[in-house]
N, C-alpha and C positions, 0 to 999 in steps of 0.2 A: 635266217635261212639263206639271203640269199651270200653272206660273206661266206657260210659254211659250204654251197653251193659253188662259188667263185674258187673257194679254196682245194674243195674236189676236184670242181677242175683245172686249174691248174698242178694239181697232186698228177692229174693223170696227166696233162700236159709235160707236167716233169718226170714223170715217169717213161713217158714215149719218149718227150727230148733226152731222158740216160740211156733208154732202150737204144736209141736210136744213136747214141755216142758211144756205147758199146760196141752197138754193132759193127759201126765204124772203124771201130778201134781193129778189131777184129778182120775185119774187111783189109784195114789199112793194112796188119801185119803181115796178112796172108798175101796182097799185091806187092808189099816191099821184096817178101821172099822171091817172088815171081818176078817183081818190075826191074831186075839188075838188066833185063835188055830191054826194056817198054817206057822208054824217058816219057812221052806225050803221055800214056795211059796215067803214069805215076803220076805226073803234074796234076790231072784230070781228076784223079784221086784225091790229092792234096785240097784241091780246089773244094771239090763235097767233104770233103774233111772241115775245113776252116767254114764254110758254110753251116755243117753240123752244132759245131763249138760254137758259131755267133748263134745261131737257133738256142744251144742250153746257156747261155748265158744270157741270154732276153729270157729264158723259160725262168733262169736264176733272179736275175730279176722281178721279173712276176710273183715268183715263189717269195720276191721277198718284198715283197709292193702286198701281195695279199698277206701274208706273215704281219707286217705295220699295222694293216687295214683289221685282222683278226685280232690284236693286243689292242686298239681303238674298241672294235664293236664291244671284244670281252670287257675295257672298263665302263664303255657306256652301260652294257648290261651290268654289272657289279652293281653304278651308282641307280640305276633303275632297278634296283634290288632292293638297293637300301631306301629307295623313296617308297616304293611299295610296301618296307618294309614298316617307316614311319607311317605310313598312309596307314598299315593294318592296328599300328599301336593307337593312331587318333582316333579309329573305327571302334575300336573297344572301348575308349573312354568315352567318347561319344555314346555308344551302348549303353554304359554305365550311363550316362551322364540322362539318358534319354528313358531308362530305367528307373534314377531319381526321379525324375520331371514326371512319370507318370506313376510314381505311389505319393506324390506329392496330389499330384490330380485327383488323384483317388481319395486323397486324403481332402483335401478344398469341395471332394463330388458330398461326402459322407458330412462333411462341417455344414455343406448348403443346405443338404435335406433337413440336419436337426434344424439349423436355424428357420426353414423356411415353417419345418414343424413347431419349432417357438413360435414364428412371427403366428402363426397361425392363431395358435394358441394364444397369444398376447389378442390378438383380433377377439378373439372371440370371450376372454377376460374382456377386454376394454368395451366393447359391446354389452354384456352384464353389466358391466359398472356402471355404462351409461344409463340404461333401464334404469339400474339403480337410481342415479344419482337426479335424472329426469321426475323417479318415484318420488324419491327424499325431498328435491325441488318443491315438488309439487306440496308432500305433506310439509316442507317448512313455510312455504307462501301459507298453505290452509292453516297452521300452529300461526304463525305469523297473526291475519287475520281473526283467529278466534283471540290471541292473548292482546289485541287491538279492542275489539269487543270487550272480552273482559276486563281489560284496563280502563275503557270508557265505563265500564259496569261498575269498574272497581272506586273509579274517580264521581260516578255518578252518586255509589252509596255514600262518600267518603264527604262528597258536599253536602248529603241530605243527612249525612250521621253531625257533621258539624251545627248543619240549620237546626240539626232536630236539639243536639245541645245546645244551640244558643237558646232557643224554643224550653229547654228544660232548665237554663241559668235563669231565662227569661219569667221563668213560672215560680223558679224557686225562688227568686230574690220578689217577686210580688207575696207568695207565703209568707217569706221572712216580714215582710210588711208590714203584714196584717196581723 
């Protein structure tokens, strides 16, 4: 704004300084016609004449001091065009990118639940099991202890089936005896 600013006005500064070199001009021809007997006025003349001229040629100046300043501002705005412009293409892939990152969430949000509904469910299997296996514990100690019993039972009959055979080799070989 403010180069475009700067540049108005000197637009109308050069405009008043050719308005005003015009005018001059104009001025001047119409005192030359007249000044063939006014040598001092003519001088007088001449003098805001070349005053006028040094005025548009600093306004010429200006005009071309903001003219530089104007082809500067316009490539800086160009390259701040094209940075805004990269800026808007990294904005988009980032979008994208920010898009992925959240059906990915979405996706790790949906995984958690099952699994947390697994572990759940493994909780509550493994729990059973233990019941279970607490149960089975217990009836293997109690089978344990009965086939300890009955192996003493079994071992008990097993000496007095023996005693009781030797008792009946005992008895027979006295029969054979006799």
């Amino acid at each position: 704004e403010t180069c475009e600013d700067k540049l108005v006005l000197a637009t109308n500064k050069l405009d008043k300084a050719a308005t005003a070199a015009d005018d001059s001009d104009r001025m001047r021809k119409v005192l030359e016609s007249r000044a063939h007997g006014d040598e001092e006025r003519m001088k007088k003349l001449e003098d805001e004449l070349k005053g006028v001229r040094a005025q548009a040629e600093n306004a010429d100046k200006k005009y071309d001091e903001v003219q530089k300043r104007l082809q500067q501002v316009e490539g800086e705005l160009e390259r701040a065009e094209e940075r805004a412009d990269v800026g808007e293409i990294k904005i988009v892939e980032l979008e994208e990118e920010l898009r992925v990152v959240a059906n990915n969430l979405k996706s790790l949000e949906v995984s958690e639940e099952k699994a947390n509904q697994r572990e759940s469910s493994y909780k509550k299997q493994i729990k059973t099991l233990s019941a279970k296996l607490k149960q089975a514990e217990g009836r293997a100690e109690y089978a344990e202890q009965s086939v300890q019993k009955l192996q003493k039972e079994v071992d008990r009959l097993e000496d007095e089936l023996v005693a009781e055979q030797e008792k009946m080799k005992a008895v027979t070989e006295e029969l054979e005896q006799t």
